[in-house]
Structures are given as C-alpha cells and as structure tokens.
VOZA-54515 format. One line per 3 residues: number of its first residue (from 0); for each residue x, y, z of N, C-alpha, C. Coordinates in Angstrom, 2 decimals. Layout:
BEGIN
NUM	X Y Z X Y Z X Y Z ~ ...
REM end
This chain:
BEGIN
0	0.83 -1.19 0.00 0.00 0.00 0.00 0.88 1.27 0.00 ~ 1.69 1.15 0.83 2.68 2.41 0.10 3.35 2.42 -0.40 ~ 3.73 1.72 -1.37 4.67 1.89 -2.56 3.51 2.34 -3.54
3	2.20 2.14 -3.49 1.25 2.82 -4.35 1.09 4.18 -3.87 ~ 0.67 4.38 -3.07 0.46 5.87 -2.13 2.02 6.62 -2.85 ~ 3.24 6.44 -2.70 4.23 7.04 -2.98 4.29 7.37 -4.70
6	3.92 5.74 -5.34 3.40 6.00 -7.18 2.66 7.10 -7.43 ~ 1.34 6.86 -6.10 0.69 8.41 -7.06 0.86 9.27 -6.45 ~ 1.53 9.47 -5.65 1.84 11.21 -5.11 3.19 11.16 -6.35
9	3.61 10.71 -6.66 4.84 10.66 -7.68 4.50 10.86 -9.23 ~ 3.44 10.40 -9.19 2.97 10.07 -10.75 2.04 11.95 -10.97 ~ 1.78 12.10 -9.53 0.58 13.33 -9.67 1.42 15.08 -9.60
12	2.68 14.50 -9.05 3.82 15.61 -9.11 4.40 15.62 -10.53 ~ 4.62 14.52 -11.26 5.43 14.70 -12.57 3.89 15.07 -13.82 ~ 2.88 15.06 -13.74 1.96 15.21 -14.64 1.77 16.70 -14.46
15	1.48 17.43 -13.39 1.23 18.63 -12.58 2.71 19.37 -12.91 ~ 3.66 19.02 -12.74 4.68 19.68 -13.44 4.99 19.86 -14.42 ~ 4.43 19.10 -15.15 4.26 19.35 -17.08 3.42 20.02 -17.36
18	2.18 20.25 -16.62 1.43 21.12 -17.50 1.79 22.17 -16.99 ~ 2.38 22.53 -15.52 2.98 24.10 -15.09 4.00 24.48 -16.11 ~ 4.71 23.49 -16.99 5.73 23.83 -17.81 5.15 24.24 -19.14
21	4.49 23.49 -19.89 3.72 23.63 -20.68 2.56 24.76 -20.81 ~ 1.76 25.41 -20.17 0.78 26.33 -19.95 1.27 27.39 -19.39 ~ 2.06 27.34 -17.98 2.09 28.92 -17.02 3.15 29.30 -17.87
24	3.28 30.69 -18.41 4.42 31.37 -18.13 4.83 31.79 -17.15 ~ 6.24 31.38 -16.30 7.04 31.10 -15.58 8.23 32.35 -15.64 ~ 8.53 33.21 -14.48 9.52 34.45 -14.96 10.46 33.97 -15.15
27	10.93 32.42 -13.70 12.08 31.87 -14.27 12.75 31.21 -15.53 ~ 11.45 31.18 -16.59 11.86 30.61 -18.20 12.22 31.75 -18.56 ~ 12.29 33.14 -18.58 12.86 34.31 -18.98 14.22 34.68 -18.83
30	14.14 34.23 -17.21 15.58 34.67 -16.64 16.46 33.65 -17.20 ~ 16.47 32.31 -16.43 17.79 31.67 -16.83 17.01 30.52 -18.01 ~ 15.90 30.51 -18.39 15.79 29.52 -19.71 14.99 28.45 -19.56
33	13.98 27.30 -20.83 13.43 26.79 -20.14 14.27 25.61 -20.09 ~ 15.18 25.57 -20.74 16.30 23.97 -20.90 16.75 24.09 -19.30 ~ 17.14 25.27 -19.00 17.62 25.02 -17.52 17.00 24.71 -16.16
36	15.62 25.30 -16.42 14.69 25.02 -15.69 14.14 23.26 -15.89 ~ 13.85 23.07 -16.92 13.64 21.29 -16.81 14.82 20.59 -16.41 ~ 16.03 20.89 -16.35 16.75 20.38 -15.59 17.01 19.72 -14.79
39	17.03 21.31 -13.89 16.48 21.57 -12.37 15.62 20.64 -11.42 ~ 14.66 21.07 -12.24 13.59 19.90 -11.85 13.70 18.67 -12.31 ~ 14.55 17.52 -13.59 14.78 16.32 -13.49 15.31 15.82 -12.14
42	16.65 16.79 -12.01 17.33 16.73 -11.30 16.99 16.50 -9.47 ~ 15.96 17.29 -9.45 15.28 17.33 -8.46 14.53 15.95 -8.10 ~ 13.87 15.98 -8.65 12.97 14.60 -9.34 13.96 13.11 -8.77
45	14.97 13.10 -9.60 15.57 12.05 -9.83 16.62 11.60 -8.01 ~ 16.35 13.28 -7.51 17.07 12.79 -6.06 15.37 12.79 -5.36 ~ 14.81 12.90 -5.59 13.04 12.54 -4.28 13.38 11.27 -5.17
48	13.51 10.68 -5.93 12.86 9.47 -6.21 14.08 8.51 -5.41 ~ 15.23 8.62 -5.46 16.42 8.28 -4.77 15.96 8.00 -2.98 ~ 15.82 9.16 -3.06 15.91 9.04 -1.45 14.35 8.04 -0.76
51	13.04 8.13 -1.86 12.26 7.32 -1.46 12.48 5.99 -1.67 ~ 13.28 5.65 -2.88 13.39 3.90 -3.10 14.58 4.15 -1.95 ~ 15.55 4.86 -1.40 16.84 4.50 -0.28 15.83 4.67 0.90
54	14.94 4.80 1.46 14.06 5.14 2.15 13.18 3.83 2.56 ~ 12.49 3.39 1.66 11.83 1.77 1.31 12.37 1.04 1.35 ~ 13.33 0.63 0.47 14.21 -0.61 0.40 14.88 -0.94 1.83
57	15.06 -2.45 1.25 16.21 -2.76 2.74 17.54 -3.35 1.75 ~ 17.71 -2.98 0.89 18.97 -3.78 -0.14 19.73 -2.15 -0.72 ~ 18.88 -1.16 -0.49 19.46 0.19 -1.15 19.87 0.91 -0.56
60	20.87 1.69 -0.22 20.92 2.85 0.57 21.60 4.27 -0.29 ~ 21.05 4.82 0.45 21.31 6.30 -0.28 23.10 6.76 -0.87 ~ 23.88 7.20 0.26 25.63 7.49 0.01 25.97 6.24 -1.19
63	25.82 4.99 -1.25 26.24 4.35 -2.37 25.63 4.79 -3.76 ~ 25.06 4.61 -3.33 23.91 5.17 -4.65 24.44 6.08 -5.45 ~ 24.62 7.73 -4.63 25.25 8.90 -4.66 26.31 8.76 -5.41
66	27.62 8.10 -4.61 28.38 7.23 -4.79 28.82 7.21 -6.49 ~ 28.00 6.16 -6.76 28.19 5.84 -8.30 27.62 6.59 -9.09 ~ 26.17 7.23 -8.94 26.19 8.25 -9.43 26.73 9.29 -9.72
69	27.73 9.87 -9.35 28.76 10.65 -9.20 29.94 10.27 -10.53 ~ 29.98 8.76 -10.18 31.17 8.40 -10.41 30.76 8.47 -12.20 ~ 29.40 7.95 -12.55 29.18 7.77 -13.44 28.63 9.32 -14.54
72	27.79 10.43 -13.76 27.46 11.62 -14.23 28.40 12.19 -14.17 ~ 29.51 12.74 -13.68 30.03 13.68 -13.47 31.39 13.80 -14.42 ~ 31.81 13.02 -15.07 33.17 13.48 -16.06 32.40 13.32 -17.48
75	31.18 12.61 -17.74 30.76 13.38 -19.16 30.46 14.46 -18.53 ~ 29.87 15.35 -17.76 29.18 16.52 -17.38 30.60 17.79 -17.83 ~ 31.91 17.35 -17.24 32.81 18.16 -17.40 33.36 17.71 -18.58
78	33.21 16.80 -19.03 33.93 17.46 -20.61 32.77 18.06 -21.40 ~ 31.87 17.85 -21.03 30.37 18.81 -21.93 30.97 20.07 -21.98 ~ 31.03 20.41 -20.44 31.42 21.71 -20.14 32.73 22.46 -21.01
81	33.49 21.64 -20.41 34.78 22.01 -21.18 34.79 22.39 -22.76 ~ 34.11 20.90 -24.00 34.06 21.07 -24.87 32.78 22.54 -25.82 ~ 32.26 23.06 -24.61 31.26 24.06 -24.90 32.11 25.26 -24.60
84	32.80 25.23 -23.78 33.67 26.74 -23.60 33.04 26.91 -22.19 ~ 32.49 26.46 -21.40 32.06 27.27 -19.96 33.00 27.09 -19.44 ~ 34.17 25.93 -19.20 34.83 26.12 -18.27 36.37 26.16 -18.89
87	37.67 26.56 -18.24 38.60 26.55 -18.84 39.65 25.22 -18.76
REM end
C-alpha cells in the first residue's frame, strides 16, 4: 500500500509539473531559460525518487547510490562543459 500511495503522489507531481511547464508562463523561463529550468527539476525529481526507493528498500541505501552516481554523471558533465567553452 505504500509503494502505491508514494506511485501516485509521484505520478501526480510529474503530470502537474508538465502542464505548469507547458501552460504557465514562468519568470524563471525568462531569466535563466526553459532547458535550464527542466533540468532543475529532473534533477530534483531524480534525487526525491532516490531518497524514497533508499528510504523503502532494505537492499538500497542512499551514500552508495550517490556514490556511483557521481562516479558515473560527473566526467561526461565536465567534458560537456569544457568542450562548450564554460569552463577553462
């Protein structure tokens, strides 16, 4: 029963955030963009969903997780960077 309860509070946040993306104009799509703003919010997204399956589970925990995630996002992220000119 709550791994359903958690589906649809989960399922009712990512539908509800598409149409705020889709319909509202948003000041923050002005200021810094809307590519950066969906981001943001994957990003966001993708650590609530983390911390509820490290939360539930008894085989998962969160710092490992992190962990490899890290290990695995983070050097394409900097040569993106690099090969775009943001960083030197």
């Amino acid at each position: 029963m709550l791994f359903f309860l958690v589906g649809l509070g989960w399922s009712f946040h990512v539908t509800f955030t598409l149409m705020m993306l889709l319909t509202v104009k948003q000041p923050e799509h002005r200021i810094a963009g809307v590519l950066f703003s969906v981001v943001v919010i994957y990003a966001m997204n993708l650590l609530t969903m983390a911390l509820m399956v490290a939360a539930l589970s008894h085989s998962v925990t969160f710092v490992p997780w992190l962990g490899r995630w890290a290990a695995i996002s983070l050097p394409p992220m900097a040569g993106l960077s690099t090969s775009c000119g943001l960083v030197a």
